[in-house]
C-alpha positions in Angstrom: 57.4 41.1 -64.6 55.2 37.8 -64.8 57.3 35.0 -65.8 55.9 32.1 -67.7 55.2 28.5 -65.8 58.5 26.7 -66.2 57.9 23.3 -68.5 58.6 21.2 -70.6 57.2 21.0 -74.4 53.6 19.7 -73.7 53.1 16.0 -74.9 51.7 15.2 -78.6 48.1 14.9 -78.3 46.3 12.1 -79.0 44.6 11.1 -82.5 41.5 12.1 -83.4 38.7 10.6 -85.4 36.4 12.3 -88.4 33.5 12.5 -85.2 35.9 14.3 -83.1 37.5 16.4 -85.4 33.9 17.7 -86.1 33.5 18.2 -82.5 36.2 19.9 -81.9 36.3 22.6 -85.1 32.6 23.0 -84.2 31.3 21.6 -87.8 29.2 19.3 -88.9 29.8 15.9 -89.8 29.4 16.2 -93.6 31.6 19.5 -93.6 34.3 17.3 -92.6 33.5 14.4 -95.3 33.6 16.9 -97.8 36.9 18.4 -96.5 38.7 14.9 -96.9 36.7 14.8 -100.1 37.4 17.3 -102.2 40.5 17.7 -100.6 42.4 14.6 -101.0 46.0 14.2 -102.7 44.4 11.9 -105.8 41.7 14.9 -106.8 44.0 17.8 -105.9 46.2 16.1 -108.6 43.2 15.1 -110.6 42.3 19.1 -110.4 45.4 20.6 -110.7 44.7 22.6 -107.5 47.8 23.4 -105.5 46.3 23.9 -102.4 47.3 21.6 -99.4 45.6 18.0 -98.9 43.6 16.9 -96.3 46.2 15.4 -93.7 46.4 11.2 -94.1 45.2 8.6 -91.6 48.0 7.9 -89.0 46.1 4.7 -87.6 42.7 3.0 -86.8 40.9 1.2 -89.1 39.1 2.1 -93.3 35.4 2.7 -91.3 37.3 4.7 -88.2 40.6 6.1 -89.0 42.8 8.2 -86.8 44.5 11.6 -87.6 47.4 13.2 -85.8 46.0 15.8 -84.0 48.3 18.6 -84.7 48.6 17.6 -88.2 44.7 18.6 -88.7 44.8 21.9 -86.9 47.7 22.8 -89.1 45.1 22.4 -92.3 42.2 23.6 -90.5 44.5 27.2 -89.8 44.5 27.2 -93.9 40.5 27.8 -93.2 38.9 30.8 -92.2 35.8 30.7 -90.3 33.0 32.5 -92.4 31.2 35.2 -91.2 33.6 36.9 -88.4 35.5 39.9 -88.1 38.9 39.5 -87.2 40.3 40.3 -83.9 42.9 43.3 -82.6 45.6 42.1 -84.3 43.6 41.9 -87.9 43.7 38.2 -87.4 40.1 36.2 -88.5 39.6 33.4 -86.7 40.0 30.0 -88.5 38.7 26.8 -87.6 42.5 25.6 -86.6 42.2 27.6 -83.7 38.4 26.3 -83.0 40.2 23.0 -83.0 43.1 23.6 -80.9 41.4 25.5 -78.0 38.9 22.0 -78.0 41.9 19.7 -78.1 43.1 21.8 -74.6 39.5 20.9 -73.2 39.8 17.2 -73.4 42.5 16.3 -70.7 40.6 19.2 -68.4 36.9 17.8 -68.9 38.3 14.5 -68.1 40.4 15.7 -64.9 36.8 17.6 -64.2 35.3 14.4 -63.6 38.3 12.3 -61.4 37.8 15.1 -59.0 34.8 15.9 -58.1 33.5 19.2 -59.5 34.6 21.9 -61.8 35.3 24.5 -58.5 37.6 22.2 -57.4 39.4 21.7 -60.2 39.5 25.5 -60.8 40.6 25.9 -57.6 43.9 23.7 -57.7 44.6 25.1 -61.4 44.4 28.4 -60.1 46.5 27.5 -57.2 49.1 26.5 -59.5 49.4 29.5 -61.6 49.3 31.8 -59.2 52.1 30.1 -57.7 54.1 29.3 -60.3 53.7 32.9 -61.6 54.2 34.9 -58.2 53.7 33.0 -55.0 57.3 31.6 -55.0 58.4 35.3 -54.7 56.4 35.9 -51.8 56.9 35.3 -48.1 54.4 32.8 -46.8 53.0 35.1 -44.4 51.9 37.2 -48.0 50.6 34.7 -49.6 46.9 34.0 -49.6 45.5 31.9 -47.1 44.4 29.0 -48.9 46.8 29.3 -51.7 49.7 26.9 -50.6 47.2 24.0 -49.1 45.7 24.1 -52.6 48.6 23.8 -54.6 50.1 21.5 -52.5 46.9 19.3 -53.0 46.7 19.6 -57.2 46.4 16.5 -58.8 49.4 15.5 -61.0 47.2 16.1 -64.1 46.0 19.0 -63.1 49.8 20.1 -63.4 50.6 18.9 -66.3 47.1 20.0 -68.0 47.9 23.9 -67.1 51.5 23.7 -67.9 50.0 22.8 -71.5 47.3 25.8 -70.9 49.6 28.2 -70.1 51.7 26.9 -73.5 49.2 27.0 -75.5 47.7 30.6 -74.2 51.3 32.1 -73.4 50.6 33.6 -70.2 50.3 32.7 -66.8 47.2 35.6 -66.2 45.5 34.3 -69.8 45.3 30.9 -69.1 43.6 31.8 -65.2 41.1 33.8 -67.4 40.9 31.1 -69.6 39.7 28.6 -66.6 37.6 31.5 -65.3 35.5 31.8 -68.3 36.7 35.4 -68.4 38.9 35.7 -72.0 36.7 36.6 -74.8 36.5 32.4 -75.6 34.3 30.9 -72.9 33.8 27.6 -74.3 36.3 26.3 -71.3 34.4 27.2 -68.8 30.7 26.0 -70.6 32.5 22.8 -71.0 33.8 22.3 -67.0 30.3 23.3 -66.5 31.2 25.7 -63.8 28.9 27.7 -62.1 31.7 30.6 -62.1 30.5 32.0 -65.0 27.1 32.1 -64.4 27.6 36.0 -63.0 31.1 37.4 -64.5 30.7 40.5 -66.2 30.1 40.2 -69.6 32.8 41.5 -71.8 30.9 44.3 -73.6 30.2 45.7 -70.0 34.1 45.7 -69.2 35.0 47.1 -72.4 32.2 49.9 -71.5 33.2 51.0 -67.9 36.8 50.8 -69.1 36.2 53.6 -71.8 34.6 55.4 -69.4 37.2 55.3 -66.8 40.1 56.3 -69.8 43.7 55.8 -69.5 44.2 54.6 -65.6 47.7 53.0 -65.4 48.4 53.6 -61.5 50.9 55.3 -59.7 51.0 57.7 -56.9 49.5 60.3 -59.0 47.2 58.9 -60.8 43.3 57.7 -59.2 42.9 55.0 -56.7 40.3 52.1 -57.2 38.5 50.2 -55.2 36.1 47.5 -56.7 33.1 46.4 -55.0 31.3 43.2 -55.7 34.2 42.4 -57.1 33.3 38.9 -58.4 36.5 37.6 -60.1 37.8 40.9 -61.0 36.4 41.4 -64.4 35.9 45.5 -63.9 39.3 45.5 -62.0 41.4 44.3 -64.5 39.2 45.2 -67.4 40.1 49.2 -66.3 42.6 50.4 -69.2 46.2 48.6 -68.7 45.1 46.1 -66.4 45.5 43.0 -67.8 49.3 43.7 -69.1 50.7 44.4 -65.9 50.8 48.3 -66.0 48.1 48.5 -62.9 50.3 45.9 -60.7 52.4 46.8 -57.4 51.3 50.8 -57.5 49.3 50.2 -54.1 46.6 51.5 -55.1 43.6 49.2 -55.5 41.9 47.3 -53.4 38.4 44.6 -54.2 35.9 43.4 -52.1 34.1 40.7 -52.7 31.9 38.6 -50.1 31.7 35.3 -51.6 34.5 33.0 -49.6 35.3 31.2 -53.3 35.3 34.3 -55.8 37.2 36.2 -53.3 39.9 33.3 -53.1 39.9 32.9 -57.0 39.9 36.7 -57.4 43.3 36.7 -55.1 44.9 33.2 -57.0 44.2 35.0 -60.5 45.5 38.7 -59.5 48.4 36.6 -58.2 48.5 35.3 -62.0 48.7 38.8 -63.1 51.6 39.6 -60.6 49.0 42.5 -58.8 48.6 40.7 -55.5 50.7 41.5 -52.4 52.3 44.8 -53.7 49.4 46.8 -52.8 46.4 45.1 -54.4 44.2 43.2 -51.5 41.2 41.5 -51.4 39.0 41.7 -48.6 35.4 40.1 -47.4 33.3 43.4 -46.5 33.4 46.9 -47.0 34.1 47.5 -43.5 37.5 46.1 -44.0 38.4 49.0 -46.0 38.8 51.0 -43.0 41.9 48.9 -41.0 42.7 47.2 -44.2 46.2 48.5 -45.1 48.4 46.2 -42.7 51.2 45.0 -44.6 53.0 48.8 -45.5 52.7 49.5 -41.4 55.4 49.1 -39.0 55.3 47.5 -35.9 54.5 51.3 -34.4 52.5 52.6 -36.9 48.5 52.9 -35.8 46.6 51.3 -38.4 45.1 52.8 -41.7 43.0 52.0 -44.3 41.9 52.6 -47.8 37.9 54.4 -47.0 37.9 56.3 -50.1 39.1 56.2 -53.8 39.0 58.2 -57.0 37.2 55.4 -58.7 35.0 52.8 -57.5 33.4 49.6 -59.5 30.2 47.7 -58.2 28.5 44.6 -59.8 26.3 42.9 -57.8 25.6 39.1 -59.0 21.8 39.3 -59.1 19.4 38.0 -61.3 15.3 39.4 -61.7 13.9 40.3 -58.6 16.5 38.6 -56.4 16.8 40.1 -52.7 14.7 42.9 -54.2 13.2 42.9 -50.3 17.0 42.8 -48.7 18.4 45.8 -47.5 21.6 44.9 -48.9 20.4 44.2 -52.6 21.8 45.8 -55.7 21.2 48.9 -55.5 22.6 49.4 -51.4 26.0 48.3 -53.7 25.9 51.4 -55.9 25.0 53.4 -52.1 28.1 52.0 -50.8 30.2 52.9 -54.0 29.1 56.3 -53.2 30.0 56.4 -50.0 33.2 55.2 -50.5 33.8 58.0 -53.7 36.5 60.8 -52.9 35.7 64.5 -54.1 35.3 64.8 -57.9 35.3 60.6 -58.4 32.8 58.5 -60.3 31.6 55.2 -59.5 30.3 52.7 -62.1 28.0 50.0 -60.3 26.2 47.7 -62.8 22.7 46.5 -61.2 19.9 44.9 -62.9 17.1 46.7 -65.1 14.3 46.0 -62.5 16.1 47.8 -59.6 15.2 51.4 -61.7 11.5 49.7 -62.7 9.7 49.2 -59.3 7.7 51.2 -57.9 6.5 51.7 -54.2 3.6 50.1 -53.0 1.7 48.9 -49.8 5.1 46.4 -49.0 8.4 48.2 -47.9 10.6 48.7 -51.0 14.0 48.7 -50.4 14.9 49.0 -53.8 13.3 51.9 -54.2 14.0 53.6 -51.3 17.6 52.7 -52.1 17.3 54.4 -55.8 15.1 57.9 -54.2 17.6 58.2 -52.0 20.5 58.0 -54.9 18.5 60.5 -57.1 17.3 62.6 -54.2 21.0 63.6 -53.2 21.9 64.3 -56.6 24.4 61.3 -56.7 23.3 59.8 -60.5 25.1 61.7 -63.2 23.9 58.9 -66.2 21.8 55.8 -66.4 22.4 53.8 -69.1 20.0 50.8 -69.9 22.3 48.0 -71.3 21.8 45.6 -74.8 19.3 43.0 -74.5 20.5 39.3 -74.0 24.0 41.6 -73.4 25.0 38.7 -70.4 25.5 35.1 -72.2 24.3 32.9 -69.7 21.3 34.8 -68.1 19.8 36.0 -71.7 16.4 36.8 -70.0 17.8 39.0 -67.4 18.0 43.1 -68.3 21.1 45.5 -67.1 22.0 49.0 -67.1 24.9 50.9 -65.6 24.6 53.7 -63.1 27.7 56.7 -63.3 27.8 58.0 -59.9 29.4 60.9 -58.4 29.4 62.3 -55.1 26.4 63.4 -53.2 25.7 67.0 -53.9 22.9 68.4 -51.7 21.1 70.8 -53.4 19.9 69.1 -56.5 17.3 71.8 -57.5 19.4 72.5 -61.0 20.8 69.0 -61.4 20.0 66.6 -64.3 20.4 63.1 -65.0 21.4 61.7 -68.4 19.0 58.7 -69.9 20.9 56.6 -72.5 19.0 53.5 -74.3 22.1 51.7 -75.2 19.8 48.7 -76.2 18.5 51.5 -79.0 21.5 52.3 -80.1 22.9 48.8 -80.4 19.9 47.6 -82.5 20.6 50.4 -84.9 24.2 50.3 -85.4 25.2 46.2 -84.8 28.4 45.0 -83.2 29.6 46.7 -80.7 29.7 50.2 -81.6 27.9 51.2 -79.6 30.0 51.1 -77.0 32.1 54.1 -78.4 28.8 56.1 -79.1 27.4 55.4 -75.0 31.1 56.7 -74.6 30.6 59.9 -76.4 27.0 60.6 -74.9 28.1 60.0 -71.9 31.6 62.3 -71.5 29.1 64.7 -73.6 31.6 64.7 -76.7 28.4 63.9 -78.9 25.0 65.1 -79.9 22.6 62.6 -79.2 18.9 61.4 -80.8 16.7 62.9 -78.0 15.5 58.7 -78.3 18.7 57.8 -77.7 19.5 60.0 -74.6 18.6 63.0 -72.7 18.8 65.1 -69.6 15.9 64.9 -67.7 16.2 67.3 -64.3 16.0 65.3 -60.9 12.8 68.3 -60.5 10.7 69.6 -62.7 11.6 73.7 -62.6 7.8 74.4 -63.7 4.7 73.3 -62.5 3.8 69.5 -64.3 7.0 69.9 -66.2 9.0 66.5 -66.4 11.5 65.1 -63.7 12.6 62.2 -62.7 11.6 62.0 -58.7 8.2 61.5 -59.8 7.7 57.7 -58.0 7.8 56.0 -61.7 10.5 53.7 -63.6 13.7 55.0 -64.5 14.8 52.8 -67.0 15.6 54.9 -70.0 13.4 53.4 -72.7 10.7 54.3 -70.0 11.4 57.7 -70.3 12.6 58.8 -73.2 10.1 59.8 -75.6 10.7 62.7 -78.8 9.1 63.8 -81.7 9.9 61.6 -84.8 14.1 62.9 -85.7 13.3 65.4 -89.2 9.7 64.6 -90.0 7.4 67.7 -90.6 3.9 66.4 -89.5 2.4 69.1 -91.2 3.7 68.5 -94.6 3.6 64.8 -94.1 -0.4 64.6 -93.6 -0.9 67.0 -96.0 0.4 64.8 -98.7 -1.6 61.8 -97.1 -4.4 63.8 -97.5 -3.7 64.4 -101.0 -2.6 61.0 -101.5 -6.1 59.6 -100.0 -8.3 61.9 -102.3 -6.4 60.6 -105.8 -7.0 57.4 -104.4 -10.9 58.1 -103.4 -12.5 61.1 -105.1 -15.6 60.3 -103.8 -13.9 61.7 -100.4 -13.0 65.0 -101.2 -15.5 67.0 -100.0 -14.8 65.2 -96.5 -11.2 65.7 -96.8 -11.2 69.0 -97.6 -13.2 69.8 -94.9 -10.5 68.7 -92.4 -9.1 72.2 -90.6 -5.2 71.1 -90.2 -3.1 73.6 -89.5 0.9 73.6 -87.3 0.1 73.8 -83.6 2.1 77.6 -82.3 2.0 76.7 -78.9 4.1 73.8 -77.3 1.3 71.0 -75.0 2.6 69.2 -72.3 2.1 65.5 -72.7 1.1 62.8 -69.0 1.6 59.5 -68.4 -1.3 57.1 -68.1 0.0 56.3 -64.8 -1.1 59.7 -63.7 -4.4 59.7 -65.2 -5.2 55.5 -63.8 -4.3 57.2 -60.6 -6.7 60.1 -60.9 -9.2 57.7 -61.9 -9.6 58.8 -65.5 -9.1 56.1 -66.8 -9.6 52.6 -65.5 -6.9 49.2 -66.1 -8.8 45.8 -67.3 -6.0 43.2 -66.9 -5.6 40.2 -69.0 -6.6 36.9 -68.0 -5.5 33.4 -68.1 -8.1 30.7 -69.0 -7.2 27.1 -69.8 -7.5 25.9 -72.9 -9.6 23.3 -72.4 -12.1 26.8 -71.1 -11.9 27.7 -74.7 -14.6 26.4 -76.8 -16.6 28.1 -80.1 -19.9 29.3 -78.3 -20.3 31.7 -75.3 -18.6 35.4 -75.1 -15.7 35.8 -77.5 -12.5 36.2 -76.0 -9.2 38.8 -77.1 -6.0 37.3 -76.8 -2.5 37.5 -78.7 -3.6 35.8 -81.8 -6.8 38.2 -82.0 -4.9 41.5 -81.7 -2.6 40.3 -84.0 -5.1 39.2 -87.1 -4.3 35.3 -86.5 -7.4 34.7 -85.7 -10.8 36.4 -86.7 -12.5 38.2 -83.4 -15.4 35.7 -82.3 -13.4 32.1 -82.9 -12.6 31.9 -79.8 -15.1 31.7 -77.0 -16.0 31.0 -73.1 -19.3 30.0 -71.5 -20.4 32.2 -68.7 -20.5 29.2 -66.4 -16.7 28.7 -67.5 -16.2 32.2 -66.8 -17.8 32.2 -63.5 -14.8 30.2 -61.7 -12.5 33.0 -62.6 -13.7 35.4 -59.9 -11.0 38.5 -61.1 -12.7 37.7 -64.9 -14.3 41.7 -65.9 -16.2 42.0 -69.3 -15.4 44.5 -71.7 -17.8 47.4 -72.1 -18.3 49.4 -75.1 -15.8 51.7 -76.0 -12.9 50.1 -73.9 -9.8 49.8 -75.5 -8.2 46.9 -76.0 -4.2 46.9 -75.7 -1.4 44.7 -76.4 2.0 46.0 -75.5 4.4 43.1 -76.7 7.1 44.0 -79.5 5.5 47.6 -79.9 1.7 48.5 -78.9 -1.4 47.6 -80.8 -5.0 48.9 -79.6 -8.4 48.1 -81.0 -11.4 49.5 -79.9 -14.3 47.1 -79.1 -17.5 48.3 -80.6 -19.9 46.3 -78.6 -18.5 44.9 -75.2 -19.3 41.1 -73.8 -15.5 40.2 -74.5 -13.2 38.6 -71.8 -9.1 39.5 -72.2 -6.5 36.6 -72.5 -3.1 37.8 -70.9 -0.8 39.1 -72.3 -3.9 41.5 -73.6 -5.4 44.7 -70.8 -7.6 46.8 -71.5 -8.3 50.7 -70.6 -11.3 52.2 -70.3 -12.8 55.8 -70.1 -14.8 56.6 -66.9 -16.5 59.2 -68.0 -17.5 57.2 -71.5 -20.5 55.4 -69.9 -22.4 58.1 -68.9 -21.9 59.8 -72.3 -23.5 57.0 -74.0 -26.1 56.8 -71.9 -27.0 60.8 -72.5 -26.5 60.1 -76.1 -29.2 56.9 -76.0 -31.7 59.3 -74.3 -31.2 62.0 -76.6 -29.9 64.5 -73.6 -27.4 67.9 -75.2 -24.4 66.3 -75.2 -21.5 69.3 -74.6 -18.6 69.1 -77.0 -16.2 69.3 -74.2 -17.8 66.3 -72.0 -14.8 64.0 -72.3 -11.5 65.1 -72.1 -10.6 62.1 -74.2 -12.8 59.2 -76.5 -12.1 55.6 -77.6 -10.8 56.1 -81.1 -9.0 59.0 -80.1 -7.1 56.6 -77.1 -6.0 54.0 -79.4 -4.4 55.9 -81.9 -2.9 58.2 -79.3 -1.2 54.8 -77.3 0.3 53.6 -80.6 1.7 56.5 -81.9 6.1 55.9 -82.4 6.6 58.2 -79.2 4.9 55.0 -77.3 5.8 52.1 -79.3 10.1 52.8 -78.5 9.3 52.3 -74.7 9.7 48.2 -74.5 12.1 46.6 -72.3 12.8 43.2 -71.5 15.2 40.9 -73.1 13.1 38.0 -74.8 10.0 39.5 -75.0 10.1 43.5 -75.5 6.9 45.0 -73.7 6.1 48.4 -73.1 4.7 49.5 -69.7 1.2 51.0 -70.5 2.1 53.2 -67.4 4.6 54.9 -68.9 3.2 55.6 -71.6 1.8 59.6 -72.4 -1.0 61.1 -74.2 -0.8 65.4 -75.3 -3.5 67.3 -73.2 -5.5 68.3 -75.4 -8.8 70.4 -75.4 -12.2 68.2 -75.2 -13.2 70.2 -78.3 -10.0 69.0 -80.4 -10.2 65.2 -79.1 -13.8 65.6 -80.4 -12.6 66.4 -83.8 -10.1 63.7 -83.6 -12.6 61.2 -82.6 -14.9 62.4 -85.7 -12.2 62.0 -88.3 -10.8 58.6 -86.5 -14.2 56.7 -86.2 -15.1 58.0 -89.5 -11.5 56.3 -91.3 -12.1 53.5 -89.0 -16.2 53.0 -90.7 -14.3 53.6 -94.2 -12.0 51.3 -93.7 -14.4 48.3 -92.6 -16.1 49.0 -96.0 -12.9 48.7 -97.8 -12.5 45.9 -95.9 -15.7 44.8 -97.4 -15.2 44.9 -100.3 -12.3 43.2 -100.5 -13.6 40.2 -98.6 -16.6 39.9 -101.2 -13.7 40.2 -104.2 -11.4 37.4 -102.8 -14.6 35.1 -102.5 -15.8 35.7 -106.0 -12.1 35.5 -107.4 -12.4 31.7 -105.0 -15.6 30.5 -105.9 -15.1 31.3 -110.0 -11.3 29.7 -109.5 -12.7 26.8 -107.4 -15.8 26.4 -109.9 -13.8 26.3 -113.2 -10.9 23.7 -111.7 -13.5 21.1 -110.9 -15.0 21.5 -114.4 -18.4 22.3 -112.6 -18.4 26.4 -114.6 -17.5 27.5 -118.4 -16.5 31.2 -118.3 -17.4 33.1 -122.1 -17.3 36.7 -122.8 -20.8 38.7 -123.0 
């Protein structure tokens, strides 16, 4: 059982001024004028309001008084914090404890400073706790090698600030976590400034591998663990029962983690928990794991080790594109996890979005070779493509979660389950989604096919879809449905109706629109198939200086164009100016111009002669220039010439099947790769194109119209204010 530091009562703190009290509750300095305010004895009485007064001044001076400390958190408890959902225990969260968790940073922050770093002052803290709460018990030759020389060294303060931690928090293991950064309030660790918590696991992740794994206490019956990448243990003790002790002494897990500091932090705070030297070791590399179990062998026993587990936790600390050339980067993690599975385990390694993005090129890809190799032996049960801005500290980095079983080598009828977490957690808020991942992925739900869905590892027809196809496996990549309950047919019928009460003169041409339900399924390809078979050409973006920009020369499409900020033709560049960007390429007629930021938006340029500003590309048709250059001589032109036409592109690309595809945390793009188009017959993309490029030519004269109405209703309104027109009736 852990016992609790031995102490005395921690000292009074210190008074507080009005600044600091703001500080510390995390207000603003007129929140806490108002408090004193409205709250003091004299209008209380005044306002016959019974509620408690705003504590008195103990000290300082009329323009800067002091207030006990304790005295204020005791009022601010009175004072819940709006907008938050209470905790476990049904408790909400109240500025007193906002207060009192930043009165225990003060003495730390300062202690911080004396000695050097925050490291080292997490280092000695931990030290302490771990000894206080277990080392004593243990024979020196037990304890963890740096363990006693780090105690030993603590500064006084340090002592005396943790024995108030460990008050305030309770527990020897919740204060460690506390220090870590790893309890769900890390404004400790923001404030030390450690680096620690630049890659712990965020909590959401924890909370998700740990319904996953289910009920886990330990024990000789129940399934081993071994944690990879182990960091500072936030998987380990995050499985069910593992902070509270249940998971301690069973002799049954063991972590690896690399890094000389986490690994002696990881041992100091499993120490705090009571779980170290009863079974629970921490080693340096997975090799370790084979001679690793010294301390149950007698002097004649040969030497074991622990090679294999029921359960096994990876989470590599890497950010975008980190090691992405190492053969040990992320995803040789999950490999490793793999290997070290028993028959009928799972592994859970968490790795980064871009690991499941790349694709091979000309340069060796270890990353991808890595994630064939996982898919090809059948060894992914479930990807799961983590919230956006999920991790606190690196809000621009991407995650997803790989379920891994054993390798099974013949794959042929195996699938792989897709789940856009990030989907499902814009849709329902909070975190619950967690317990809906949960469901999908223990298959105890029925999922949106745009939330998840099995896709087979290989396709069991010819061109039907699987994932070894050399593309991104990110889940929003790849998951793509028919919108959930809409009946297309029925829907553009009543558009159609819609559109002929609201312009009779188009009836005739509406009703001679042949619109029937399609009998036979079509299979649908990605763009990256047909760039690749060189139907279809990319135009990348460009990026001009501003000071290239100018009002004459060949207009140029960027952001603000596509998005109606600015009119098409504002914005120029001279050809001279253009000529010292030797990847520049001119837009042709009929290209299509894409942006693929927050959703996808396509225009077709008419004319050509424009130059694309990154973030805007452009596609265009290969076969489209020799079509117009039959049609200009008057040459038969064969319905079925093109298998697809401009119009007919754009509207395809930003259909809802394509705009759900973005990833990325900050900005949410969509991969014009991944996106698909149905295979249609030339014949019906030459009725499509008709219909389109005839709404598109109704639509500019609407647009016409509209433009001459707002200058006449301007002009007449601009006229009459300067008293320039008098209006009369006819």
């Amino acid at each position: 059982m852990t016992r609790a530091i031995p102490s005395t009562e921690p000292a009074l703190y210190a008074p507080v001024t009005l600044g600091e009290i703001k500080e510390l509750a995390k207000v603003g300095r007129p929140t806490v004028s108002n408090w004193r305010r409205r709250f003091a004895p004299a209008a209380l009485v005044a306002a016959k309001d019974g509620r408690k007064p705003f504590p008195s001044p103990v000290g300082g001076s009329e323009s800067k008084p002091l207030f006990d400390a304790l005295a204020i958190a005791d009022w601010l408890d009175l004072r819940p914090v709006p907008e938050t959902e209470p905790d476990e225990q049904g408790k909400v969260p109240t500025y007193g404890d906002r207060f009192r968790r930043g009165l225990k940073l003060r003495g730390l922050v300062a202690l911080k400073h004396r000695l050097g770093s925050a490291e080292t002052l997490v280092a000695q803290a931990l030290a302490v706790i771990a000894m206080e709460a277990e080392g004593r018990d243990l024979v020196p030759e037990c304890l963890p090698e740096d363990l006693q020389t780090d105690c030993d060294a603590a500064d006084p303060g340090v002592r005396r600030a943790v024995s108030s931690l460990v008050h305030e928090i309770g527990s020897p293991g919740k204060a460690a976590d506390a220090l870590l950064g790893i309890d769900e309030d890390v404004e400790l660790a923001k404030r030390l400034e450690s680096d620690l918590v630049m890659d712990t696991v965020p909590k959401e992740i924890v909370s998700l591998v740990a319904s996953l794994i289910g009920p886990n206490e330990g024990g000789p019956d129940e399934r081993s663990t071994i944690s990879l990448c182990a960091g500072l243990g936030e998987l380990l003790l995050g499985m069910d029962g593992g902070p509270y002790g249940k998971l301690g002494g069973h002799g049954e897990l063991v972590a690896v983690e690399p890094d000389p500091l986490r690994r002696k932090l990881l041992q100091y705070r499993l120490l705090s928990y009571s779980m170290y030297g009863g079974g629970t070791d921490v080693c340096a590399q997975p090799s370790d794991l084979d001679t690793l179990r010294t301390w149950e062998q007698g002097e004649n026993d040969e030497p074991w080790g622990f090679p294999n587990a029921d359960i096994v936790l990876a989470s590599p600390p890497y950010a975008s594109g980190e090691r992405e050339r190492d053969e040990r980067g992320p995803l040789w993690w999950a490999q490793e996890a793999v290997r070290r599975l028993n028959p009928g385990g799972h592994a859970y390694a968490v790795v980064p979005a871009w690991t499941l993005t790349r694709t091979r090129g000309a340069v060796p890809a270890p990353t991808v070779d890595a994630r064939d190799s996982l898919l090809t032996q059948g060894s992914v049960e479930a990807i799961v493509q983590l919230p956006r801005r999920i991790h606190p500290f690196r809000t621009g980095a991407e995650f997803a979660l790989l379920i891994l079983r054993p390798p099974t080598y013949d794959p042929a009828d195996l699938q792989t389950l897709l789940i856009d977490a990030d989907r499902i957690a814009q849709r329902t808020g909070g975190r619950k989604w967690i317990g809906q991942v949960t469901q999908l992925a223990l298959s105890e739900g029925v999922a949106d096919p745009r939330d998840a869905r099995s896709i087979p590892l290989r396709s069991i027809r010819p061109g039907g879809e699987q994932l070894l196809d050399r593309r991104s496996v990110l889940p929003s990549h790849r998951l793509a449905a028919p919108e959930a309950g809409v009946d297309h047919f029925e829907e553009t019928v009543t558009a159609r109706r819609a559109t002929a009460a609201a312009m009779p003169q188009l009836r005739d041409w509406l009703g001679a629109m042949d619109i029937d339900k399609r009998r036979t399924p079509i299979r649908h390809r990605k763009l990256d198939e047909h760039l690749t078979a060189g139907q279809l050409k990319s135009l990348t973006g460009h990026r001009i200086k501003d000071s290239d920009i100018v009002d004459a020369g060949l207009p140029v499409i960027g952001r603000e164009e596509m998005l109606g900020e600015l009119p098409l033709g504002q914005r120029r560049i001279t050809p001279e100016a253009l000529s010292t960007y030797s990847a520049a390429r001119i837009t042709e007629r009929g290209d299509v111009v894409v942006l693929a930021e927050h959703g996808v938006r396509c225009q077709v340029d008419p004319a050509g002669g424009c130059v694309l500003l990154s973030p805007v590309q452009g596609l265009r048709i290969a076969a489209y220039r020799d079509h117009l250059v039959a049609v200009a001589k008057g040459d038969p032109v064969r319905p079925d010439a093109l298998w697809m036409r401009p119009h007919s592109l754009a509207q395809l690309l930003q259909s809802p099947r394509n705009q759900l595809r973005g990833s990325g945390s900050l900005v949410r793009r969509v991969s014009v790769r991944d996106m698909d188009l149905p295979q249609l017959p030339a014949e019906e993309i030459a009725e499509l194109e008709a219909i389109l490029t005839e709404t598109e030519r109704l639509r500019a004269d609407v647009r016409r119209q509209l433009e001459a109405l707002d200058h006449l209703a301007e002009r007449i309104s601009a006229g009459v204010a300067d008293g320039d027109l008098a209006l009369r009736r006819r």
